[in-house]
C-alpha positions in Angstrom: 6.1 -14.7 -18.5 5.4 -15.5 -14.9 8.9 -16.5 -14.2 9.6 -12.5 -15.3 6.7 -11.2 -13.5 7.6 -12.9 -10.0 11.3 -13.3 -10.2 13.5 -11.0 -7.6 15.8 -9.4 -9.4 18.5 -9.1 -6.9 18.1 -12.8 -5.1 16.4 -14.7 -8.5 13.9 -16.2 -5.8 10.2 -16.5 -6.5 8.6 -13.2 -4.6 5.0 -12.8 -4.6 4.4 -11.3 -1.2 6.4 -10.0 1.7 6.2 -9.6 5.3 4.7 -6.2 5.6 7.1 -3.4 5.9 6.4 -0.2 8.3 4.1 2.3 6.0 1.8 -1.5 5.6 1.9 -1.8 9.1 0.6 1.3 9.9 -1.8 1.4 7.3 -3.2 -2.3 8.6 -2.9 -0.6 12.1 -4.5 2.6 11.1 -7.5 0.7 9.5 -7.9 -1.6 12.1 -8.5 1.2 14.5 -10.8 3.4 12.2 -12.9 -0.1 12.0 -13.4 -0.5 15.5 -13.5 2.9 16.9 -15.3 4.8 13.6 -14.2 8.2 14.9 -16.3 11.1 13.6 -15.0 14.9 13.7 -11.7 15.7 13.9 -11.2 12.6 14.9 -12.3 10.6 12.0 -10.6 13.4 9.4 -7.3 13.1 11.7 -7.4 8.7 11.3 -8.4 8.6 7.5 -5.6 11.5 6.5 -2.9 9.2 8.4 -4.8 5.8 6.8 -4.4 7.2 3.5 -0.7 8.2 3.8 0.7 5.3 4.7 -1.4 3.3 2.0 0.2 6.1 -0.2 3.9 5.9 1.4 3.8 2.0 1.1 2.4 2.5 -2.4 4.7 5.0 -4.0 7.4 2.8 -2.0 6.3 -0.3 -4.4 6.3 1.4 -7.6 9.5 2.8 -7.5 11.6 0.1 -5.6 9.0 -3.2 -6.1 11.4 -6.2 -5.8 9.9 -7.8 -9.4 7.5 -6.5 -11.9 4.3 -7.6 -9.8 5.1 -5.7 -6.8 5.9 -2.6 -9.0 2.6 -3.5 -10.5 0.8 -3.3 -7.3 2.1 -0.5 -6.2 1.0 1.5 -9.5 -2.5 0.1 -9.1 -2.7 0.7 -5.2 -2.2 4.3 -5.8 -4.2 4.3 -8.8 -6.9 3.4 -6.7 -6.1 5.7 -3.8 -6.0 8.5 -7.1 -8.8 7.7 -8.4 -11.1 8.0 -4.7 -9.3 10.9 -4.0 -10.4 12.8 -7.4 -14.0 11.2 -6.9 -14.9 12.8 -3.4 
């Protein structure tokens, strides 16, 4: 089961993470910034919109290109979540 779940399917190595690629970069970059700074206004609006389409980019990225089951997997959950705030506001 776990060999399945981690396994690259193009390579056959073990993949369980990955260096970021650039929608996770931004995202980390985005948050980072919105941390420090906690914009309000426009401002604020402007940083979370760009926060959450990154997270969504990188997300929607992982679902339908994910290297192995688990980083499809996360992708799905990841914008589950990002779903499932959005609906709740």
């Amino acid at each position: 089961m776990l060999n399945w779940l981690f396994r690259d399917r193009r390579t056959g190595a073990i993949v369980i993470a990955q260096f970021p690629n650039a929608p996770l970069i931004a995202w980390l970059a985005l948050s980072v910034i919105a941390w420090l700074w906690r914009p309000t206004g426009g401002w604020g609006t402007a940083l979370a919109v760009m926060t959450t389409a990154a997270l969504s980019i990188w997300a929607v990225d992982e679902a339908a290109r994910g290297v192995n089951p688990w980083r499809r997997s996360l992708g799905v959950a990841v914008l589950g979540y990002l779903i499932v705030t959005w609906a709740s506001r």
